[in-house]
SEFI-68063 format. One record per residue (C-alpha): residue in three letters; y, x, z. Coordinates in steps of 0.05 Angstrom, whole numbers, padded with zeros to 5 digits, always signed. Example, Ala and Ser with C-alpha at 12.3 -4.5 7.8 and 13.67 -1.06 7.14 Angstrom:
   residuo       c2       c1       c3
       ALA   -00090   +00246   +00156
       SER   -00021   +00273   +00143
END
This chain:
   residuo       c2       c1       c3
       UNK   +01287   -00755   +00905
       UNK   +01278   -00681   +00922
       UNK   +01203   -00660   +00928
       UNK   +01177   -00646   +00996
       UNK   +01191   -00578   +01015
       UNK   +01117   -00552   +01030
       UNK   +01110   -00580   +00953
       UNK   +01156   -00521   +00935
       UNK   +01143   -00439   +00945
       UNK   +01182   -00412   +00995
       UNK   +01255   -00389   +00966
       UNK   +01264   -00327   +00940
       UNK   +01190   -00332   +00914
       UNK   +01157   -00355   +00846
       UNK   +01099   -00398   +00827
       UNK   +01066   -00367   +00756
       UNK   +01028   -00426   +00718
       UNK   +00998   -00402   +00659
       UNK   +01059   -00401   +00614
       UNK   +01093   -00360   +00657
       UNK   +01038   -00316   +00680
       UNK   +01040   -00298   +00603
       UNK   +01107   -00274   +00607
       UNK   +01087   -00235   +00672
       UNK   +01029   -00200   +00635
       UNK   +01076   -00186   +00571
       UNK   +01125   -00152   +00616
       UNK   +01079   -00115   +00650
       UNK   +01036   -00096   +00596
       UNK   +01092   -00062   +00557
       UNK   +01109   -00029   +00626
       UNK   +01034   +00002   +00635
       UNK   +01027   +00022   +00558
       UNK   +01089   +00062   +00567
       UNK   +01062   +00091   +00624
       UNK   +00990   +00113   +00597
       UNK   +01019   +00136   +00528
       UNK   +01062   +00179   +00573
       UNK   +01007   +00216   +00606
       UNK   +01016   +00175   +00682
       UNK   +00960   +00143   +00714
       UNK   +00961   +00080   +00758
       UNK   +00947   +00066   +00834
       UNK   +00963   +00013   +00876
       UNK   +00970   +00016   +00956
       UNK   +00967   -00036   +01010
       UNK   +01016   -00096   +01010
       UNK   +01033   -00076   +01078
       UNK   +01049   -00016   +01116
       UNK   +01064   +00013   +01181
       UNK   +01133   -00007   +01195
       UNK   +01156   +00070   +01222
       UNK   +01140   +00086   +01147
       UNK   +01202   +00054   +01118
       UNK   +01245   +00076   +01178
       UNK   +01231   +00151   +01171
       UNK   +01268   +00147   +01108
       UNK   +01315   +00088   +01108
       UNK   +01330   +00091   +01182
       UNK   +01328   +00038   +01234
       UNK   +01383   -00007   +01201
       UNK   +01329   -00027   +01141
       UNK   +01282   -00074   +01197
       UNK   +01337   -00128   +01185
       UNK   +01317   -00121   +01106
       UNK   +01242   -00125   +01117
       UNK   +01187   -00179   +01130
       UNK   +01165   -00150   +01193
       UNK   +01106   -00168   +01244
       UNK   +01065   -00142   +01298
       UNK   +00992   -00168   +01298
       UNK   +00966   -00212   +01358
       UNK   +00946   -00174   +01415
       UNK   +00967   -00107   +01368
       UNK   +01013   -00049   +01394
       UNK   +01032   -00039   +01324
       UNK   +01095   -00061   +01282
       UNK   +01083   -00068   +01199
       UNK   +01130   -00089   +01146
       UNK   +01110   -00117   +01073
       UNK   +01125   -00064   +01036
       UNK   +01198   -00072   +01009
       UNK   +01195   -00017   +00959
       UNK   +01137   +00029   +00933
       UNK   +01168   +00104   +00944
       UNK   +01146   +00112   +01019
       UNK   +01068   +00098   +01001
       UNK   +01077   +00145   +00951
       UNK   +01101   +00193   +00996
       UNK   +01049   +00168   +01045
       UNK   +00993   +00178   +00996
       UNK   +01009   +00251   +00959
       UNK   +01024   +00285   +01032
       UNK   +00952   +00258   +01048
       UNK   +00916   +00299   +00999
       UNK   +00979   +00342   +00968
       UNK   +00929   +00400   +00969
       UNK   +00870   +00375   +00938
       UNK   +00901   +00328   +00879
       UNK   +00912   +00361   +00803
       UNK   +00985   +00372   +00795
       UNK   +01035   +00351   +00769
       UNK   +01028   +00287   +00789
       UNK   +01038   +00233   +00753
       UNK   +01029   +00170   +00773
       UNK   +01056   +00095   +00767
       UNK   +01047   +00021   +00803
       UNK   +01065   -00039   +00784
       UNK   +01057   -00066   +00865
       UNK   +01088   -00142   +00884
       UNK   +01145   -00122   +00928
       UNK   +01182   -00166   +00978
       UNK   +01250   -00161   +01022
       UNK   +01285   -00205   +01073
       UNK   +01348   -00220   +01048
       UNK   +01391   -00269   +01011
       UNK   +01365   -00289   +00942
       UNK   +01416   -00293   +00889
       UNK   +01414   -00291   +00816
       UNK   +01364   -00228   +00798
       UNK   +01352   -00213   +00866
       UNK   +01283   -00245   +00900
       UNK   +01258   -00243   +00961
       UNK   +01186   -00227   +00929
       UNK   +01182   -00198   +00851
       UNK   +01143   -00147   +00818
       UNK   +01165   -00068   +00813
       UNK   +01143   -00015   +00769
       UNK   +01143   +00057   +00793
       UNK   +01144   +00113   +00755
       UNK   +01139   +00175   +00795
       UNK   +01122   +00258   +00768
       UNK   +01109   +00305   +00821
       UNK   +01104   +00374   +00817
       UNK   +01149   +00392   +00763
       UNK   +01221   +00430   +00768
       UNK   +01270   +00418   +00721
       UNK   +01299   +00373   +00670
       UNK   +01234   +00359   +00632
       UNK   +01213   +00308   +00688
       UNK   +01274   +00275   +00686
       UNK   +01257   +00267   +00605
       UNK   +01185   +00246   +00616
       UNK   +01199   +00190   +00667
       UNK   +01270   +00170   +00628
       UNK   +01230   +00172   +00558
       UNK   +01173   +00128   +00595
       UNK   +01232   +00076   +00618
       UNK   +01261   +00071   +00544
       UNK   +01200   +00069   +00504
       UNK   +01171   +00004   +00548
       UNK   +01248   -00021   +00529
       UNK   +01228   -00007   +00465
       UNK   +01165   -00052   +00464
       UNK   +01201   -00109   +00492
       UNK   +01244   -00121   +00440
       UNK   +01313   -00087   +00471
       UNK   +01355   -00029   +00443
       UNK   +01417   +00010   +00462
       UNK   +01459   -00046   +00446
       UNK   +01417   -00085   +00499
       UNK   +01408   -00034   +00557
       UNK   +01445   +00026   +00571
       UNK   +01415   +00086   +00618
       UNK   +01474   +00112   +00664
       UNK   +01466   +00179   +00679
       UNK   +01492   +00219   +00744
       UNK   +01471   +00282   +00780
       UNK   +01488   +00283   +00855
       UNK   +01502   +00359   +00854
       UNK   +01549   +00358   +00792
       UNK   +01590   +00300   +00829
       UNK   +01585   +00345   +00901
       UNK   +01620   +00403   +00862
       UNK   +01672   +00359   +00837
       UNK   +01690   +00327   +00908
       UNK   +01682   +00396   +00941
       UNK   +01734   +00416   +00882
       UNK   +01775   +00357   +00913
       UNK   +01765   +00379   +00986
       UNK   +01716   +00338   +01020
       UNK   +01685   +00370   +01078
       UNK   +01610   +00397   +01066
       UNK   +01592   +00354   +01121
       UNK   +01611   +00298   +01106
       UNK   +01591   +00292   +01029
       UNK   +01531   +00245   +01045
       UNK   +01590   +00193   +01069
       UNK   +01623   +00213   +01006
       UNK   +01569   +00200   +00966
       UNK   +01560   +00128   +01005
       UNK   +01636   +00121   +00990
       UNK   +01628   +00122   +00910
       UNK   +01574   +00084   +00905
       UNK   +01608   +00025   +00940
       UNK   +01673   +00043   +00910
       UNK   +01672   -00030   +00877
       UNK   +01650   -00070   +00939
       UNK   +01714   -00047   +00986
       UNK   +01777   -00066   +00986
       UNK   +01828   -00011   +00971
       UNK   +01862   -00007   +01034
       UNK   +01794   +00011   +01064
       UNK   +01774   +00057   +01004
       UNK   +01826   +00106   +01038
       UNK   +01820   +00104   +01103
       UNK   +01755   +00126   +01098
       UNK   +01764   +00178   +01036
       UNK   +01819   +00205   +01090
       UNK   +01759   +00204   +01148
       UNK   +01721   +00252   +01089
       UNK   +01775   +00302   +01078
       UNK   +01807   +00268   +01023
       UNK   +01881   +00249   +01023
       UNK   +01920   +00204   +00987
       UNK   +01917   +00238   +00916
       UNK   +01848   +00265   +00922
       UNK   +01827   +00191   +00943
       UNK   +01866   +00166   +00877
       UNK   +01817   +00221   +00839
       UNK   +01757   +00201   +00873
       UNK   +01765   +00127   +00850
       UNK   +01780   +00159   +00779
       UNK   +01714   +00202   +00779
       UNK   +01682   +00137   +00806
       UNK   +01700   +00103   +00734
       UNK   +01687   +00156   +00692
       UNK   +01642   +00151   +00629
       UNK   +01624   +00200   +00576
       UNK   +01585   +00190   +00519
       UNK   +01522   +00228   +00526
       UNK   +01537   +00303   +00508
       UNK   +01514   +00373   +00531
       UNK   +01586   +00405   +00519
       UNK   +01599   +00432   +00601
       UNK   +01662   +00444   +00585
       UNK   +01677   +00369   +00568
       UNK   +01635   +00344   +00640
       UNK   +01676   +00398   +00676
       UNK   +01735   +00365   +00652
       UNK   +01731   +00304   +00670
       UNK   +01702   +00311   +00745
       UNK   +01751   +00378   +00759
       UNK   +01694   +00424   +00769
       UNK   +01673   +00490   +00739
       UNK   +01632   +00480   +00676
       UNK   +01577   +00520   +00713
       UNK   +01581   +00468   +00763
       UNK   +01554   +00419   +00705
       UNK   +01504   +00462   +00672
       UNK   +01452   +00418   +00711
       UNK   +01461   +00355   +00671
       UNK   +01478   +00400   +00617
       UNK   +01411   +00410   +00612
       UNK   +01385   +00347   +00624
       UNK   +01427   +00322   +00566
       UNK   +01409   +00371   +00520
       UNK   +01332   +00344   +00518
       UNK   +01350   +00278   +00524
       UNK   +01387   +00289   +00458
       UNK   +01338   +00337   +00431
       UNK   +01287   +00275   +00441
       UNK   +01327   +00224   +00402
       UNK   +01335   +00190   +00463
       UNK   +01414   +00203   +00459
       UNK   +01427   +00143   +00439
       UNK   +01413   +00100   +00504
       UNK   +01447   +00151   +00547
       UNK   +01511   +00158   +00571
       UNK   +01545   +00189   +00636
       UNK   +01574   +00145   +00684
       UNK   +01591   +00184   +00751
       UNK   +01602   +00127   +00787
       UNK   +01525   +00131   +00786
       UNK   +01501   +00158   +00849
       UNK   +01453   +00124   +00878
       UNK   +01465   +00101   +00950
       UNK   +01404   +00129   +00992
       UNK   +01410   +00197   +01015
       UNK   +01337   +00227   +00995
       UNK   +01361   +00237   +00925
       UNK   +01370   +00316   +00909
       UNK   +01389   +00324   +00844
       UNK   +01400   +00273   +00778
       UNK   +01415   +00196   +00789
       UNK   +01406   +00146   +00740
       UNK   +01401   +00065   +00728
       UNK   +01394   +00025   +00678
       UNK   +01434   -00030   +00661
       UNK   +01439   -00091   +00619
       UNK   +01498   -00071   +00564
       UNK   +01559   -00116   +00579
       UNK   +01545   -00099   +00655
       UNK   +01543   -00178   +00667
       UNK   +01479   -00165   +00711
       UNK   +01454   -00125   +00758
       UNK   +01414   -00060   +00751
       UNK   +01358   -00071   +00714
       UNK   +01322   -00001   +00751
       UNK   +01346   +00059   +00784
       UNK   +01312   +00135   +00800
       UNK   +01331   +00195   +00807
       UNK   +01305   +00269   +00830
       UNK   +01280   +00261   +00914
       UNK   +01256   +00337   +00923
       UNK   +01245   +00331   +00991
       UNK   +01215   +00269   +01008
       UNK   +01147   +00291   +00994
       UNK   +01161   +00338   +01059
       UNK   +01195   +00283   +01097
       UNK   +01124   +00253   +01099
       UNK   +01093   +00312   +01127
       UNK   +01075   +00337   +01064
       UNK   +01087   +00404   +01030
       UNK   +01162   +00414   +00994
       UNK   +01155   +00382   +00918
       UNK   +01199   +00371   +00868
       UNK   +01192   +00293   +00844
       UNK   +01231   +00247   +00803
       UNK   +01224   +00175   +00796
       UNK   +01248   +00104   +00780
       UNK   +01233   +00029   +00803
       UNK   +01240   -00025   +00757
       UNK   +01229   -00102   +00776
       UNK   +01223   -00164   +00734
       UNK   +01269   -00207   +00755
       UNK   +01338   -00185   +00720
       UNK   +01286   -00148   +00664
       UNK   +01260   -00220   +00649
       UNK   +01342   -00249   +00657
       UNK   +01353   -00194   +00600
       UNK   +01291   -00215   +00559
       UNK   +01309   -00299   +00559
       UNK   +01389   -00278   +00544
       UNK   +01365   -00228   +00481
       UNK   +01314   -00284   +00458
       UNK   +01260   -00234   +00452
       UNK   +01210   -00281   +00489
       UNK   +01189   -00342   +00468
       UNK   +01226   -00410   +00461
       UNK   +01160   -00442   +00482
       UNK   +01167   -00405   +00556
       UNK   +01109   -00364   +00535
       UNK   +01059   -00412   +00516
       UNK   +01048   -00374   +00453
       UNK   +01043   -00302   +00497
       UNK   +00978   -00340   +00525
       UNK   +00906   -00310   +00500
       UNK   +00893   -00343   +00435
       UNK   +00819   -00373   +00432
       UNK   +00774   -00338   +00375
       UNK   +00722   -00413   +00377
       UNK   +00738   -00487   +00396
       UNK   +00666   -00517   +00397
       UNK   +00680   -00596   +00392
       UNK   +00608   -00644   +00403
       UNK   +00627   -00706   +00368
       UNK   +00573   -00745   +00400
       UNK   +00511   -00722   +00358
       UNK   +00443   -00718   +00384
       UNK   +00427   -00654   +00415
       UNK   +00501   -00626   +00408
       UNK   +00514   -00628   +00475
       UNK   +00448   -00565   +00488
       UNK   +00480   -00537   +00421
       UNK   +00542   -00537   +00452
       UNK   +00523   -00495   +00509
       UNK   +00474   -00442   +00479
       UNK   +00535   -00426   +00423
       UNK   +00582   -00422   +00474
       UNK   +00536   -00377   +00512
       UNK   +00517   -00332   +00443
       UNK   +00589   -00332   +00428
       UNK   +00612   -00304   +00496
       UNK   +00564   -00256   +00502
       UNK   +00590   -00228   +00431
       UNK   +00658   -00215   +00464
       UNK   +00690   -00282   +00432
       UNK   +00740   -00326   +00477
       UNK   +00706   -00388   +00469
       UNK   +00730   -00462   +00488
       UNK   +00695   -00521   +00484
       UNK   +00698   -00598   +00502
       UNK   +00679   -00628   +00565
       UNK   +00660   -00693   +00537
       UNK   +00633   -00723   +00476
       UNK   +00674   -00768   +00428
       UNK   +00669   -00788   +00353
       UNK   +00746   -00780   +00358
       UNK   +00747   -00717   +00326
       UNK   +00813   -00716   +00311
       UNK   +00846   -00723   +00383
       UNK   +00800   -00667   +00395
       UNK   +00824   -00618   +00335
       UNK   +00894   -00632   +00361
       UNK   +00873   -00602   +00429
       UNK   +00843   -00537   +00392
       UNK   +00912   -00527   +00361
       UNK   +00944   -00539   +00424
       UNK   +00918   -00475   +00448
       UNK   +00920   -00442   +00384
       UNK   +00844   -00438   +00368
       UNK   +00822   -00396   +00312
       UNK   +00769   -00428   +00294
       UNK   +00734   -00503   +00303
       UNK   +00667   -00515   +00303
       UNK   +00643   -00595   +00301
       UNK   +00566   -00605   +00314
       UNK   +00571   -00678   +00296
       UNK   +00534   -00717   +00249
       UNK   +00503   -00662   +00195
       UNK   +00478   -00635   +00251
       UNK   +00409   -00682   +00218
       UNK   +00408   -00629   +00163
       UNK   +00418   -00574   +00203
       UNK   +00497   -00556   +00200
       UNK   +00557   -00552   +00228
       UNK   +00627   -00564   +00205
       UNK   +00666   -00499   +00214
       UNK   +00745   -00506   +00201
       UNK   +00786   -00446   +00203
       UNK   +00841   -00469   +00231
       UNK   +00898   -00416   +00213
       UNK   +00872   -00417   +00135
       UNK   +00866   -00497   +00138
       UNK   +00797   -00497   +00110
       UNK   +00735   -00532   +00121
       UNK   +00663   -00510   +00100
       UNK   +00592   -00536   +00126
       UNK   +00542   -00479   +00154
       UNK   +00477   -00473   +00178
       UNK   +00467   -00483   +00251
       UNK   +00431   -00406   +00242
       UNK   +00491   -00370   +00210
       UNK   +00552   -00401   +00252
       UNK   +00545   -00347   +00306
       UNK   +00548   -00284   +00248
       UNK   +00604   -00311   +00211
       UNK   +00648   -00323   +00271
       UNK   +00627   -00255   +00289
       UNK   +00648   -00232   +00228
       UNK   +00717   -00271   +00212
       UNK   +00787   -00236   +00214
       UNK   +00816   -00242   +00282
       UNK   +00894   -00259   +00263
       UNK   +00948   -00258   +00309
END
């Protein structure tokens, strides 16, 4: 018999009990490392926003996409924020004179969208954002790219696990000006390629004709849309293969060239079906994916040079990428780089299990170690009742992978305490008066 629903979260949505809270924190913790080692600093903005925010970028079709409300007696409309780029936006036009540039910043915000859930796809999960602002040129694209890889890194994956797909929107415009689409239409040609796989051919064409593009130029356009290089900074060999000048490439020519001159090659390649589907992106595209391509994107970004203006700030270059959990944790559990025990063992490990076996005055011992302990920076358990069944409670100190157990039991009459160190399997008696500095002072192992 099914549980009653309001026993279940609402679907689309997670509950986190410690176990998996673990693997949460993991996840993110490799995602904020990255970040800091790479120079970005974090911020955070408010789960909700005004709901004209996500509207002056995504237009009005995106309300059907968003948790949206107006509050009682308001004159307001708001949304839960369904991505983290427009309070970015928001938040550099604010002060966009007065903050230290460039600007580098990440979040790691709980995002949430109206729509169907499906395998890697939530109605509420987690995002990090990586974002640099200020900077022209191909070095941003290395520092936030770099930043994506080396929290890959941390996590246990490779480049045989995850591959980073790599575009540039004005190399690709080149190529379909090359095969005639009309200037005016290249933000429908763009929307064309990047949904080249969802259509069915007969409508591929009719609306590559509606572009500019006939018959064989809509043949080449599904060809450019499946073409893959391995990462290389030869413009002669990306001309080729789009039908554009090689000065037309020189772009992610030089994008390529530092990702290679980082040793970061090796995760890359081009994939110019890569384009990224909304229209504020200016320059280089690029997602990355799970290897085999059996799920979805696992994050996408790209160079937005004007959306810093859209917002009513000043023109900046930027470059950025969002990555969420869900399919990054699919990826994790399928490369069996978390735990069999569904992250028990990810949980904080306790330095001291004090255990009061029923002694006189353990139970005020109890308490003022505890206390001494904690204030010494220790992660200190303890028992909430008093048994001479010391064993059923030394099997609940390995249970959550104590260090250390302490028993004030029955020597407690001359003054010790039975200290087992529980990763060495030893036993020793102390002094009541010595306990606290040789805790203090024992190896903390892993």
């Amino acid at each position: 018999m099914s549980a009653p629903a309001h026993r279940q979260p609402p679907k689309g949505t997670r509950d986190f009990y410690p176990p998996e809270m673990a693997v949460r924190r993991h996840i993110e913790g490799a995602w904020r490392q990255a970040s800091i080692d790479h120079g970005f600093e974090e911020i955070d903005g408010p789960t909700f926003e005004h709901l004209s925010l996500y509207t002056v970028k995504s237009g009005e079709g995106i309300i059907n996409e968003l948790f949206s409300f107006r509050r009682a007696g308001g004159d307001d409309d708001y949304a839960l924020r369904p991505e983290f780029t427009p309070t970015l936006a928001r938040m550099v036009a604010a002060r966009a004179t007065s903050l230290p540039q460039p600007i580098k910043w990440f979040a790691i915000p709980t995002h949430f969208r109206a729509e169907r859930p499906q395998r890697g796809r939530l109605r509420e999960f987690i995002q990090w954002n990586v974002d640099l602002i200020g900077v022209e040129g191909p070095q941003a694209e290395l520092d936030v790219l770099s930043t994506a890889i080396v929290a890959m890194e941390r996590l246990g994956l490779g480049p045989s696990d995850v591959r980073v797909k790599l575009s540039h929107r004005g190399v690709v415009a080149a190529a379909l000006h090359a095969l005639g689409a009309q200037s005016e239409r290249l933000a429908d040609a763009f929307a064309l390629l990047d949904r080249r796989d969802k259509m069915e051919p007969a409508e591929f064409d009719a609306r590559a004709l509606a572009i500019g593009l006939n018959g064989s130029a809509s043949q080449r356009l599904t060809e450019i849309a499946r073409t893959k290089l391995a990462i290389t900074s030869d413009a002669g060999a990306i001309a080729t293969a789009l039908g554009c000048a090689p000065e037309d490439a020189q772009p992610l020519v030089e994008l390529t060239q530092r990702l290679i001159a980082a040793d970061l090659g090796a995760w890359c390649e081009l994939d110019f079906g890569i384009v990224r589907g909304l229209a504020y992106y200016t320059g280089s595209v690029f997602e990355l994916h799970e290897a085999t391509g059996s799920e979805r994107a696992i994050a996408g970004g790209g160079r937005y040079d004007k959306l810093i203006e859209l917002f009513g700030g000043p023109s900046m270059p930027a470059v950025g990428f969002g990555m969420g959990d869900v399919v990054l944790g699919l990826l994790l559990r399928d490369r069996g780089k978390l735990p069999a025990d569904e992250g028990a063992s990810l949980l904080p490990r306790p330095d001291v299990f004090l255990i009061s076996a029923g002694a006189a005055d353990a139970e005020a011992l109890l308490l003022q170690l505890a206390a001494q302990m904690r204030r010494e920076g220790l992660h200190v358990r303890h028992t909430y009742k008093a048994t001479r069944n010391v064993g059923k409670l030394l099997s609940e100190a390995g249970k959550c992978r104590a260090r250390h157990a302490i028993i004030l039991g029955a020597e407690l009459e001359q003054g010790m305490v039975a200290w087992k160190d529980l990763d060495a399997s030893s036993q020793a008696l102390v002094p009541v008066g010595e306990i606290l500095a040789k805790i203090v002072a024992a190896p903390r192992s892993s």
